[in-house]
N, C-alpha and C positions, 0 to 999 in steps of 0.2 A: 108507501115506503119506497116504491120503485122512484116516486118523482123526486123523494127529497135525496136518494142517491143522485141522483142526474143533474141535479140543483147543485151539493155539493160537489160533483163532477165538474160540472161547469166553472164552479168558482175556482176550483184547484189549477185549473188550467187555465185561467185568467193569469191568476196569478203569476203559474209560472212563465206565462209566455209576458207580461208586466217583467218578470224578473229577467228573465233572456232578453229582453230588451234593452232594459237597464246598462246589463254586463255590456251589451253590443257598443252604447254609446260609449261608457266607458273607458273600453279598449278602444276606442276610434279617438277618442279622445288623447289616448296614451302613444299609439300611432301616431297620429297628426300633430303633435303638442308645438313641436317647431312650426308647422306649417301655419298653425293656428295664430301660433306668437307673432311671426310675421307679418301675415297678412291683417292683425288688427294694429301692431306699431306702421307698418307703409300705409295703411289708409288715416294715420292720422297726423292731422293738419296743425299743428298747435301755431297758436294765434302769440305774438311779444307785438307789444308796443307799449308806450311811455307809460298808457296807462295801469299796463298789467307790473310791468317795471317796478314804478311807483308804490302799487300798492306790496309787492313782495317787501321792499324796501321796507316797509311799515310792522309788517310780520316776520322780519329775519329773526328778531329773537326770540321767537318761536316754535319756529324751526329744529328739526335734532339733527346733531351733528355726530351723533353714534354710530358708526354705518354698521358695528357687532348687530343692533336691533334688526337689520334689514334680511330676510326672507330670500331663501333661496326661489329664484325665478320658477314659474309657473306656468300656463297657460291661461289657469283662470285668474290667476293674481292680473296677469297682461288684460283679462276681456273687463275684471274689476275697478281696472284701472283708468279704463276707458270711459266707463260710465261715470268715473269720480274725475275724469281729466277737467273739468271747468273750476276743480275747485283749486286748482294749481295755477299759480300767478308765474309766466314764466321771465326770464329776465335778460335772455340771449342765447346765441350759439357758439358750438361749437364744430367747428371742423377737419377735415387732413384730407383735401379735394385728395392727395394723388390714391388713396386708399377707400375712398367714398365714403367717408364716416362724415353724418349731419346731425346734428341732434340738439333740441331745445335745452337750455341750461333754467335750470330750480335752484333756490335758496333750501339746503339742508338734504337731507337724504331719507326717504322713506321709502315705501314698496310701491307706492304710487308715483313717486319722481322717479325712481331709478325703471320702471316698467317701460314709462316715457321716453325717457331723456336721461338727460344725466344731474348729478346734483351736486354742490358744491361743500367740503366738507370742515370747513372753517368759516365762524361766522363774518369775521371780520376781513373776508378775501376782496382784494378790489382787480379787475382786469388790468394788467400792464406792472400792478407792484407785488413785489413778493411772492408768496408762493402760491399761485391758484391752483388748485387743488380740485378734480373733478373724476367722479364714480360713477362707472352706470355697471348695465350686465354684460355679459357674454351666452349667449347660445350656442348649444351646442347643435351640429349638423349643416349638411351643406345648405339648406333653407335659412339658417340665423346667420349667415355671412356676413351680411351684408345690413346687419342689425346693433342698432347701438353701437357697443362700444366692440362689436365681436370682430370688427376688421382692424383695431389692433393686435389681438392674437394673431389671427392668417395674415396679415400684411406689415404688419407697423415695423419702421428701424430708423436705425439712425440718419440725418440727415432729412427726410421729409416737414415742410411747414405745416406748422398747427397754428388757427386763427382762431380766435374768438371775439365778439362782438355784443355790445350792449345796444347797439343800434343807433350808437350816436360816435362811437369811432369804433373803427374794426383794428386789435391786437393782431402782429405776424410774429410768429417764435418757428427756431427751429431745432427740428431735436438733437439732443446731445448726448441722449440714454436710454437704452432700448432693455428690457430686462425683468426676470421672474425674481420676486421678494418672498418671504415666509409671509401667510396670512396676520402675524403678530407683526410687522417691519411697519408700524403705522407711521412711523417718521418718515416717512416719504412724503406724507403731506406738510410735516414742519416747514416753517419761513427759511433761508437762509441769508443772514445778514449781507446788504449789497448786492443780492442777484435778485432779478426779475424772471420768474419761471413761469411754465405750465403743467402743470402733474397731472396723467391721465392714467386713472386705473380701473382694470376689469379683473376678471376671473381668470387663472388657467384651464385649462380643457375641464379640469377636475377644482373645483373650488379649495377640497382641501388640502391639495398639493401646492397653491402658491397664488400672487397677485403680478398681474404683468403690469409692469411700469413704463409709460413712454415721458421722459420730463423732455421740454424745450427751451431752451435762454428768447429772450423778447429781442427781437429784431429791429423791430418799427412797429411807431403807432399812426393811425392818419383817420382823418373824419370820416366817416361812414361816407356820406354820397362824392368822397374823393377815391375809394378805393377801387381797385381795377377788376370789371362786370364778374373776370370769373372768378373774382375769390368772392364777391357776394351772390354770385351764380351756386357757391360751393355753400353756400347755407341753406339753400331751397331743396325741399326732398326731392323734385321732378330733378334735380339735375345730378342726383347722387352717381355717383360710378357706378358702372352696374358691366357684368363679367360672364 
Protein backbone atom coordinates (compact mmCIF):
# COMPACT_ATOMS: atom_id res chain seq x y z
CA UNK A 1 0.00 0.00 0.00
CA UNK A 2 2.96 2.18 1.12
CA UNK A 3 4.61 1.69 -2.61
CA UNK A 4 1.40 2.29 -4.55
CA UNK A 5 1.19 5.71 -2.50
CA UNK A 6 4.75 6.56 -3.54
CA UNK A 7 4.03 5.50 -7.21
CA UNK A 8 1.05 7.64 -7.27
CA UNK A 9 3.22 10.21 -5.57
CA UNK A 10 5.64 10.18 -8.09
CA UNK A 11 3.18 10.57 -10.98
CA UNK A 12 1.34 13.47 -9.25
CA UNK A 13 4.50 15.38 -9.29
CA UNK A 14 5.60 14.49 -12.74
CA UNK A 15 2.92 15.88 -13.72
CA UNK A 16 2.73 18.75 -12.08
CA UNK A 17 6.17 19.77 -12.73
CA UNK A 18 5.24 18.63 -16.84
CA UNK A 19 2.66 21.24 -16.12
CA UNK A 20 4.82 24.10 -14.47
CA UNK A 21 6.85 23.68 -17.43
CA UNK A 22 4.45 23.95 -19.77
CA UNK A 23 2.99 27.54 -18.30
CA UNK A 24 6.93 28.55 -18.07
CA UNK A 25 7.25 28.05 -22.07
CA UNK A 26 4.29 29.72 -22.41
CA UNK A 27 4.70 32.77 -20.70
CA UNK A 28 8.19 33.04 -22.46
CA UNK A 29 6.58 32.64 -25.20
CA UNK A 30 4.17 35.58 -24.50
CA UNK A 31 7.27 37.69 -23.16
CA UNK A 32 9.43 37.35 -26.15
CA UNK A 33 6.44 37.10 -28.88
CA UNK A 34 8.11 40.40 -30.77
CA UNK A 35 11.54 39.10 -30.21
CA UNK A 36 10.53 35.79 -31.57
CA UNK A 37 8.66 37.49 -34.65
CA UNK A 38 11.67 39.24 -35.43
CA UNK A 39 14.33 37.26 -35.26
CA UNK A 40 12.50 34.44 -37.65
CA UNK A 41 11.30 37.37 -40.35
CA UNK A 42 15.44 38.92 -40.37
CA UNK A 43 16.79 35.48 -40.75
CA UNK A 44 14.75 35.07 -43.73
CA UNK A 45 16.12 35.10 -47.10
CA UNK A 46 13.22 34.88 -49.64
CA UNK A 47 14.60 33.89 -52.83
CA UNK A 48 12.46 36.11 -56.47
CA UNK A 49 13.51 35.35 -59.71
CA UNK A 50 11.93 34.92 -63.25
CA UNK A 51 11.12 31.72 -62.24
CA UNK A 52 9.28 32.10 -59.05
CA UNK A 53 7.73 35.37 -60.91
CA UNK A 54 6.44 33.09 -63.61
CA UNK A 55 4.91 30.72 -61.77
CA UNK A 56 2.94 33.29 -59.23
CA UNK A 57 1.78 34.71 -62.50
CA UNK A 58 0.12 31.31 -63.24
CA UNK A 59 -1.57 31.12 -59.78
CA UNK A 60 -2.68 34.78 -59.28
CA UNK A 61 -6.23 33.66 -59.62
CA UNK A 62 -5.98 31.88 -56.93
CA UNK A 63 -4.89 33.85 -54.70
CA UNK A 64 -7.40 35.81 -52.08
CA UNK A 65 -7.72 39.23 -52.15
CA UNK A 66 -9.82 39.42 -48.78
CA UNK A 67 -7.29 40.80 -46.39
CA UNK A 68 -10.88 40.71 -43.71
CA UNK A 69 -9.82 36.63 -43.76
CA UNK A 70 -6.16 37.63 -42.68
CA UNK A 71 -5.32 36.82 -38.82
CA UNK A 72 -4.12 39.07 -36.37
CA UNK A 73 -0.14 38.53 -36.36
CA UNK A 74 1.36 35.96 -34.02
CA UNK A 75 4.53 34.56 -33.19
CA UNK A 76 3.63 31.27 -34.00
CA UNK A 77 1.68 32.11 -37.16
CA UNK A 78 5.38 34.03 -38.01
CA UNK A 79 7.45 30.52 -37.04
CA UNK A 80 4.40 28.71 -39.24
CA UNK A 81 5.01 30.66 -41.80
CA UNK A 82 8.49 29.92 -42.12
CA UNK A 83 8.07 26.42 -42.40
CA UNK A 84 5.33 26.90 -45.23
CA UNK A 85 7.73 30.04 -46.83
CA UNK A 86 8.75 27.65 -50.07
CA UNK A 87 5.22 27.36 -50.85
CA UNK A 88 5.05 31.04 -51.79
CA UNK A 89 6.08 32.17 -55.21
CA UNK A 90 7.47 35.66 -54.62
CA UNK A 91 7.31 38.37 -57.33
CA UNK A 92 9.30 41.37 -56.19
CA UNK A 93 10.10 44.18 -53.67
CA UNK A 94 9.24 46.58 -52.08
CA UNK A 95 11.10 49.43 -50.40
CA UNK A 96 11.33 53.25 -48.50
CA UNK A 97 15.46 52.93 -48.12
CA UNK A 98 15.22 56.34 -46.08
CA UNK A 99 12.96 54.44 -43.27
CA UNK A 100 14.48 50.81 -43.89
CA UNK A 101 11.49 49.01 -44.89
CA UNK A 102 12.55 45.87 -47.37
CA UNK A 103 10.31 43.27 -47.95
CA UNK A 104 9.29 40.51 -50.69
CA UNK A 105 6.03 41.21 -52.48
CA UNK A 106 3.21 37.84 -53.03
CA UNK A 107 0.41 37.71 -55.30
CA UNK A 108 -2.90 38.00 -52.81
CA UNK A 109 -2.92 38.21 -49.11
CA UNK A 110 -2.87 35.47 -46.48
CA UNK A 111 -1.33 34.83 -43.08
CA UNK A 112 1.45 33.32 -44.75
CA UNK A 113 2.29 36.15 -47.26
CA UNK A 114 1.62 38.88 -44.89
CA UNK A 115 3.99 37.10 -41.95
CA UNK A 116 6.71 37.40 -44.78
CA UNK A 117 6.28 40.10 -46.82
CA UNK A 118 3.85 41.99 -47.94
CA UNK A 119 0.90 40.96 -50.54
CA UNK A 120 -0.81 42.55 -53.06
CA UNK A 121 -4.48 43.29 -52.88
CA UNK A 122 -6.02 43.46 -56.33
CA UNK A 123 -5.67 40.77 -58.77
CA UNK A 124 -5.20 42.68 -61.57
CA UNK A 125 -2.38 45.17 -60.17
CA UNK A 126 0.69 45.81 -62.56
CA UNK A 127 3.85 47.83 -61.13
CA UNK A 128 4.01 51.38 -62.70
CA UNK A 129 0.04 51.46 -63.62
CA UNK A 130 -2.69 52.40 -61.45
CA UNK A 131 -3.14 51.64 -58.11
CA UNK A 132 -0.80 49.04 -56.63
CA UNK A 133 -2.03 48.26 -53.68
CA UNK A 134 0.30 46.40 -50.85
CA UNK A 135 -0.50 45.03 -47.14
CA UNK A 136 1.62 43.56 -44.71
CA UNK A 137 1.72 43.67 -40.57
CA UNK A 138 2.94 46.02 -38.05
CA UNK A 139 4.37 44.90 -34.69
CA UNK A 140 4.17 46.13 -31.87
CA UNK A 141 7.41 47.00 -29.53
CA UNK A 142 10.74 48.42 -29.98
CA UNK A 143 11.97 44.84 -31.34
CA UNK A 144 9.24 44.93 -34.50
CA UNK A 145 10.54 48.42 -35.71
CA UNK A 146 12.13 47.53 -37.95
CA UNK A 147 9.87 44.68 -39.35
CA UNK A 148 7.61 44.55 -42.30
CA UNK A 149 5.56 47.20 -42.84
CA UNK A 150 6.14 48.56 -38.93
CA UNK A 151 8.47 51.40 -40.01
CA UNK A 152 5.70 53.01 -41.78
CA UNK A 153 3.95 53.58 -38.55
CA UNK A 154 7.27 55.09 -36.50
CA UNK A 155 8.84 56.74 -39.68
CA UNK A 156 6.77 57.06 -42.85
CA UNK A 157 5.63 60.80 -44.17
CA UNK A 158 5.19 62.66 -46.83
CA UNK A 159 7.83 63.20 -49.26
CA UNK A 160 10.01 60.02 -48.99
CA UNK A 161 10.62 57.58 -52.33
CA UNK A 162 8.94 54.27 -52.32
CA UNK A 163 10.33 51.68 -55.04
CA UNK A 164 9.13 48.68 -56.10
CA UNK A 165 10.65 46.07 -58.49
CA UNK A 166 9.86 42.98 -60.45
CA UNK A 167 13.37 42.44 -61.22
CA UNK A 168 13.28 43.45 -64.65
CA UNK A 169 12.76 47.30 -64.11
CA UNK A 170 12.80 49.00 -60.72
CA UNK A 171 9.29 51.65 -60.13
CA UNK A 172 10.38 55.22 -58.15
CA UNK A 173 7.06 57.02 -56.51
CA UNK A 174 7.09 59.49 -54.16
CA UNK A 175 4.70 60.13 -51.43
CA UNK A 176 1.96 62.38 -51.49
CA UNK A 177 -0.16 60.98 -48.47
CA UNK A 178 0.71 60.15 -45.10
CA UNK A 179 -2.31 59.00 -43.00
CA UNK A 180 -4.61 56.80 -40.42
CA UNK A 181 -8.03 55.47 -42.43
CA UNK A 182 -11.09 53.68 -40.41
CA UNK A 183 -10.49 49.73 -40.72
CA UNK A 184 -13.78 49.69 -43.19
CA UNK A 185 -11.95 52.76 -45.71
CA UNK A 186 -10.93 49.70 -48.23
CA UNK A 187 -11.06 52.22 -51.13
CA UNK A 188 -7.81 53.24 -50.53
CA UNK A 189 -6.78 50.49 -52.55
CA UNK A 190 -9.21 51.41 -55.54
CA UNK A 191 -7.56 52.49 -59.06
CA UNK A 192 -7.89 56.13 -59.75
CA UNK A 193 -8.41 56.94 -63.34
CA UNK A 194 -5.08 58.62 -64.84
CA UNK A 195 -2.83 58.35 -61.79
CA UNK A 196 -0.08 55.89 -61.43
CA UNK A 197 0.13 55.08 -57.58
CA UNK A 198 1.68 53.03 -54.71
CA UNK A 199 -0.62 52.19 -51.73
CA UNK A 200 1.14 50.98 -48.70
CA UNK A 201 -0.91 49.76 -45.78
CA UNK A 202 -0.29 48.27 -42.13
CA UNK A 203 -2.00 48.43 -38.80
CA UNK A 204 -2.25 51.28 -36.29
CA UNK A 205 -0.56 50.57 -32.98
CA UNK A 206 -4.00 49.08 -32.24
CA UNK A 207 -5.57 47.30 -35.24
CA UNK A 208 -8.86 48.32 -34.31
CA UNK A 209 -8.40 51.91 -34.16
CA UNK A 210 -7.42 52.42 -37.85
CA UNK A 211 -5.10 51.49 -41.07
CA UNK A 212 -2.07 53.81 -41.79
CA UNK A 213 -1.89 54.81 -45.33
CA UNK A 214 1.36 55.94 -47.07
CA UNK A 215 0.11 56.40 -51.19
CA UNK A 216 3.08 57.66 -53.75
CA UNK A 217 2.49 59.15 -57.38
CA UNK A 218 5.24 57.05 -59.89
CA UNK A 219 8.22 59.14 -60.69
CA UNK A 220 10.18 57.13 -63.07
CA UNK A 221 10.54 53.78 -64.32
CA UNK A 222 14.17 52.35 -65.61
CA UNK A 223 15.52 48.76 -66.21
CA UNK A 224 16.60 46.90 -63.37
CA UNK A 225 20.52 46.65 -64.02
CA UNK A 226 20.17 50.57 -65.11
CA UNK A 227 19.22 51.66 -61.69
CA UNK A 228 21.41 53.31 -59.07
CA UNK A 229 23.30 50.40 -56.48
CA UNK A 230 21.66 52.04 -53.61
CA UNK A 231 18.11 51.76 -54.39
CA UNK A 232 18.87 48.01 -55.46
CA UNK A 233 21.17 48.02 -52.38
CA UNK A 234 17.57 49.17 -50.57
CA UNK A 235 16.00 45.70 -51.48
CA UNK A 236 18.67 43.45 -49.96
CA UNK A 237 17.79 42.79 -46.12
CA UNK A 238 21.69 43.09 -45.20
CA UNK A 239 21.47 46.68 -46.25
CA UNK A 240 18.10 47.54 -44.33
CA UNK A 241 18.55 50.78 -42.02
CA UNK A 242 19.07 49.88 -38.92
CA UNK A 243 18.88 52.61 -35.71
Amino acid sequence: MADKKKTTSRKHHWWSTLIYVVLIIIALGLIFHNQIATFAINTFEPKVTQKTINKADQTKKDANYDWSKVNTLSAQQILKARVNAGKVDFIGFVSVPEIGLSVPIANGVSDTILSLGAGTLNENQQMGQGNYALASHFIQGDSGKKVLFSPIYYHGKVGQKIYLTDMKKVYEYKTTSYRVVKPTDVQVADPIPGRKMVTLITCDYTAERGRVIMQGDLTKEMPFNQAPQSVLDSFEKDNRWIK
